[in-house]
N, C-alpha and C positions, 0 to 999 in steps of 0.2 A: 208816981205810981211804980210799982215795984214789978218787977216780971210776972210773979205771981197773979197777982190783981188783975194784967191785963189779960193774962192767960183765962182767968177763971169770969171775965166781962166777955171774953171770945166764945168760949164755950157757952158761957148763958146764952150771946148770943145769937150762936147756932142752933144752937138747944129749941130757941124760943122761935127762930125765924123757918129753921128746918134746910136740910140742906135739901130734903122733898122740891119745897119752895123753889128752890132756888133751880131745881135740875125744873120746873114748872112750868117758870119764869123763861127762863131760857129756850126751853122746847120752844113754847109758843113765839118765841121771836125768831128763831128758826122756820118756825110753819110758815107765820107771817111774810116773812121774805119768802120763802118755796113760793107762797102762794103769788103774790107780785110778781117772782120771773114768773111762773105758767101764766097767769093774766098778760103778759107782755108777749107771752112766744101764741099762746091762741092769740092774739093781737096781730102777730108779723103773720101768723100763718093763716090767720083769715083775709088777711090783705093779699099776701101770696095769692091766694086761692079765687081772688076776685081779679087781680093783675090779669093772671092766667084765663082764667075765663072771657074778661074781656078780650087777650089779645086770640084765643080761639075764634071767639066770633069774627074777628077784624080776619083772622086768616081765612074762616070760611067766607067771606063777602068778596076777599081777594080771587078765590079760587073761582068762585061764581062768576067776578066778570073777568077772567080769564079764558073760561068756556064760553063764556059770550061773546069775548072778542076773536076765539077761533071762532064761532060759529058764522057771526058777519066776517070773517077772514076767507071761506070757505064759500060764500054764498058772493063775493064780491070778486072772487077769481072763475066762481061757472058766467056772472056776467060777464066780467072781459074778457073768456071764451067765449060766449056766443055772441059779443061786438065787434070780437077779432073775427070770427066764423063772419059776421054777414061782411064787415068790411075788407076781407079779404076780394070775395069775387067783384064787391064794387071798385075796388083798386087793379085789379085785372084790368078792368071793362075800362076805367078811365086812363090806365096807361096806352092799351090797343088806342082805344080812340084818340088818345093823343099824337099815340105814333103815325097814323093813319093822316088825324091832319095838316101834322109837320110834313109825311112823304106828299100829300097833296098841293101843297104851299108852295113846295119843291121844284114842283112840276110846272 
């Protein structure tokens, strides 16, 4: 085939196929893909967004028994003040008394 020929088969068959076609053709495999990544990134970003929430809740539960554990923190230090309060004067009373019966023993 001769330069000519293949020139004038090229052009038929642009002519015939359209270079329209072709930019078409193309577009849509551009969309195509576009559309795949955003399918993949709303994918990461709904997962994100679920990671997230769950690890919120897990902080809010933390925080909760945090206050809870000052609360019995707080409530378990006025008891060993008022155990210390009453066992203080019984430890007064039982050292006199001891002292009392050692000087007695003594004698």
């Amino acid at each position: 085939m001769s330069n000519e020929t293949i020139i004038t088969l090229l052009v038929a068959l642009i002519g015939a196929f359209g270079v329209k076609e072709i930019w078409v053709i193309w577009k849509k495999k551009i969309d195509i893909k576009a559309r795949k990544d955003e399918s993949a990134d709303n994918k990461l970003s709904t997962l994100y967004m679920t990671i997230i929430q769950d690890l919120k809740i897990q902080i809010q539960k933390l925080e909760n028994k945090v206050d809870l554990l000052i609360s019995e923190n707080v409530e378990l230090r006025e008891e060993v003040s008022r155990l210390e309060s009453v066992l203080k004067p019984n430890s007064i009373y039982s050292a006199r008394k001891k002292k009392t019966d050692s000087s007695t023993k003594a004698e």
